[in-house]
C-alpha positions in Angstrom: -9.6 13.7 -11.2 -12.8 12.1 -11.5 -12.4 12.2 -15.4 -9.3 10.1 -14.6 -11.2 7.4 -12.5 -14.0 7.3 -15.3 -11.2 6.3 -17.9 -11.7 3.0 -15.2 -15.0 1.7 -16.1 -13.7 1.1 -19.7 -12.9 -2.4 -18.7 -10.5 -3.2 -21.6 -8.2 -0.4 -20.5 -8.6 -1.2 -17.0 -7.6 -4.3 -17.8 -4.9 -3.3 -20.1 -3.4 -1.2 -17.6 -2.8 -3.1 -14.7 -1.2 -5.6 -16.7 1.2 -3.0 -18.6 2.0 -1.4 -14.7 3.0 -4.8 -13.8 5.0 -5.5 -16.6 6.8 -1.8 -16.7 7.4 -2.6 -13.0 9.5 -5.4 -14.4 11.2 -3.5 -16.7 12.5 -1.5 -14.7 13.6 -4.1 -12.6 15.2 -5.8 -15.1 17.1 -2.6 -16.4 18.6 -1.2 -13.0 19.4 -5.4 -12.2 21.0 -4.9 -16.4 23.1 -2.1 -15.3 24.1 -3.3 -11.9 26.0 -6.7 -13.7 27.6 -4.3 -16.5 29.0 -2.2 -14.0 29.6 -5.3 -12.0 31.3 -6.5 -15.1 33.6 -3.8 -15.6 33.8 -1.7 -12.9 33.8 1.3 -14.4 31.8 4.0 -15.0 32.8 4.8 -17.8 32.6 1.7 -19.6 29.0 1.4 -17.9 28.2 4.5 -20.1 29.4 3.1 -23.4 27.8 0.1 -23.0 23.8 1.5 -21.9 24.8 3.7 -25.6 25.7 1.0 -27.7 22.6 -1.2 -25.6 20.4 1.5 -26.3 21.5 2.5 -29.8 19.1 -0.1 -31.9 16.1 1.4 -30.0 17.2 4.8 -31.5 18.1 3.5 -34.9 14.5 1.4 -35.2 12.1 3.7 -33.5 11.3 5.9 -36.5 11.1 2.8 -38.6 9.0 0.6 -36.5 6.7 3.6 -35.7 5.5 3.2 -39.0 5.8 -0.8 -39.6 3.4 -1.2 -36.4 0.6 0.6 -38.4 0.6 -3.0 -40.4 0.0 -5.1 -38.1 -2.6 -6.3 -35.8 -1.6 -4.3 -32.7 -3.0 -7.4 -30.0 -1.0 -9.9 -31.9 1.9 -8.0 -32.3 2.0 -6.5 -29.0 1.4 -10.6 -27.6 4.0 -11.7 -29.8 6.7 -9.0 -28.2 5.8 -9.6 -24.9 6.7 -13.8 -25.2 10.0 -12.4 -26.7 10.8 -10.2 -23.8 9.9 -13.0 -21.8 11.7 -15.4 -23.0 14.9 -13.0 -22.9 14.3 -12.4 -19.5 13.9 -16.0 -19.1 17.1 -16.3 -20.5 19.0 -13.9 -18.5 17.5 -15.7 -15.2 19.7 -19.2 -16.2 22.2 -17.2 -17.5 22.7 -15.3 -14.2 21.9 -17.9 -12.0 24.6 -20.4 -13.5 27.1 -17.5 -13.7 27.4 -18.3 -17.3 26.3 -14.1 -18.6 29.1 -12.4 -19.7 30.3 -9.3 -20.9 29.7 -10.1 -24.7 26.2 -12.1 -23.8 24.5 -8.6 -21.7 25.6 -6.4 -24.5 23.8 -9.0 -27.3 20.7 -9.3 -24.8 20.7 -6.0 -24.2 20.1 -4.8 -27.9 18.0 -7.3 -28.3 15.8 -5.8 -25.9 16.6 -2.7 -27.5 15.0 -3.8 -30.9 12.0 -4.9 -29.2 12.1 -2.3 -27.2 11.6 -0.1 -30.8 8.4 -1.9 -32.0 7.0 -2.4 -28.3 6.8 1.6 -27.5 5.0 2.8 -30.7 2.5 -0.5 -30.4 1.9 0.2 -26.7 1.1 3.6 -27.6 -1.1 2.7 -30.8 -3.5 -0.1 -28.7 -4.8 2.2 -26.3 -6.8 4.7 -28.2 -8.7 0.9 -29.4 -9.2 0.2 -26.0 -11.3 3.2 -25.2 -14.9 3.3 -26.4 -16.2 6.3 -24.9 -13.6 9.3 -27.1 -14.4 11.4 -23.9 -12.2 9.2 -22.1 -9.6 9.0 -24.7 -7.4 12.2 -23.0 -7.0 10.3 -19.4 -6.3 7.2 -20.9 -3.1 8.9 -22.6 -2.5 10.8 -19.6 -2.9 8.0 -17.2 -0.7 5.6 -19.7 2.3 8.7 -19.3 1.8 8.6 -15.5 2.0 4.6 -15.1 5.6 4.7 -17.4 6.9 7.1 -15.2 5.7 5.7 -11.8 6.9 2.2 -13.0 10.0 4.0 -13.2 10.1 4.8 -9.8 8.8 1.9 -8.5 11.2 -1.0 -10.0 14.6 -0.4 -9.3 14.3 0.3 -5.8 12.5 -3.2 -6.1 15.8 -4.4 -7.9 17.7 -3.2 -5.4 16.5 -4.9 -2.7 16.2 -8.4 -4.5 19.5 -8.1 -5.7 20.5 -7.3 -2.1 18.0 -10.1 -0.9 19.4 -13.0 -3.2 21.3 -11.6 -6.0 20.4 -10.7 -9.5 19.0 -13.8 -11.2 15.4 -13.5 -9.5 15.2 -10.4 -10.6 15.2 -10.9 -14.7 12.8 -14.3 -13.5 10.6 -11.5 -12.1 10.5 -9.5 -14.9 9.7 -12.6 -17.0 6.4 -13.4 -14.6 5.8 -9.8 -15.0 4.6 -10.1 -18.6 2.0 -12.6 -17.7 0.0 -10.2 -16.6 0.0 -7.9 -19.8 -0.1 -11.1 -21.8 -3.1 -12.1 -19.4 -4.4 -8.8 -20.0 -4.6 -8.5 -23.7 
C-alpha cells in the first residue's frame, strides 16, 4: 500500500491521474446516458444490443492498428489532440440532445466516432504513463493504480448518469463529460 501512495509524489502522474479519473468519470457518464437514448430510441433490447456492436465495432477493427500508429507520435500531443475531439463530440451531443435534434442515425455516427478515438486514445493512455514516472521503482503502481482508476471510473459514472438524467434529462450529462476533459487536458 504504501508503494501505491509513493507512486504519489511523482507529481506528473499525480497530476496525470486525477485528471484521467475525472475524465473516465465522464466517460462513463456519457456511455450509460449513450445507451439510455438508444434504448430510448428503440425500445428494445435487442436493437440496443446491435447497435452498442456496430458502435463498438471500429474500436475493435482499429485497436491493433492504432496500437502501433501511436508509437509515432508524440504521445502529449496526441493524447491533447484526442481529448479536444472527444470534447467537442460530447459538445456536440449536449446541443444535439438538448434541442431534441439526435437521432437514431446521428448516435450510431457519434457513437463510432467515439469508437475510433476510442482506438488511438486506449493504447496512448497506456503508452504516456511509463514517461510520467521517473523513479522505475514506481513504475508497477502506476500501472496498477492506472487499472484500478478505469475500473472505479466505471463504477462511479453511471450511477452519476443516472441521477442527472433523472435530475434534468440527458443533455447535461454529455456537457459533463465535455467539462470532464478539462481536467486531463489541464493535466497534461
Amino acid at each position: 500500500m504504501l508503494t501505491l501512495l509513493k507512486t504519489f509524489r511523482e507529481r506528473n502522474y499525480a497530476l496525470f491521474f486525477v485528471g484521467q479519473g475525472f475524465s473516465l468519470i465522464g466517460y462513463w457518464i456519457q456511455s450509460t446516458t449513450f445507451n439510455w437514448l438508444l434504448y430510448q430510441l428503440t425500445d428494445s433490447a435487442l436493437w440496443l444490443g446491435y447497435f452498442s456492436a456496430a458502435i463498438n465495432l471500429p474500436v475493435l477493427i482499429l485497436l491493433p492498428l492504432a496500437g502501433s500508429l501511436v508509437d509515432r507520435f508524440d504521445r502529449r500531443r496526441l493524447l491533447l489532440g484526442l481529448q479536444l475531439l472527444f470534447m467537442l463530440q460530447a459538445l456536440a451531443l449536449a446541443v444535439l440532445t438538448h434541442f431534441d435534434a439526435l437521432t437514431l442515425t446521428l448516435i450510431v455516427v457519434m457513437g463510432c466516432l467515439q469508437s475510433v478515438l476510442t482506438a488511438f486514445d486506449g493504447p496512448a493512455r497506456q503508452a504516456f504513463v511509463p514517461g510520467l514516472v521517473t523513479h522505475r521503482e514506481n513504475l508497477p503502481a502506476a500501472i496498477s493504480l492506472n487499472s484500478m482508476l478505469f475500473n472505479t471510473s466505471r463504477a462511479i459514472g453511471p450511477p452519476i448518469a443516472g441521477w442527472v438524467m433523472a435530475q434534468t434529462g440527458p443533455a447535461p450529462c454529455f456537457l459533463l463529460n465535455a467539462l470532464s476533459y478539462l481536467f486531463v487536458m489541464g493535466a497534461l
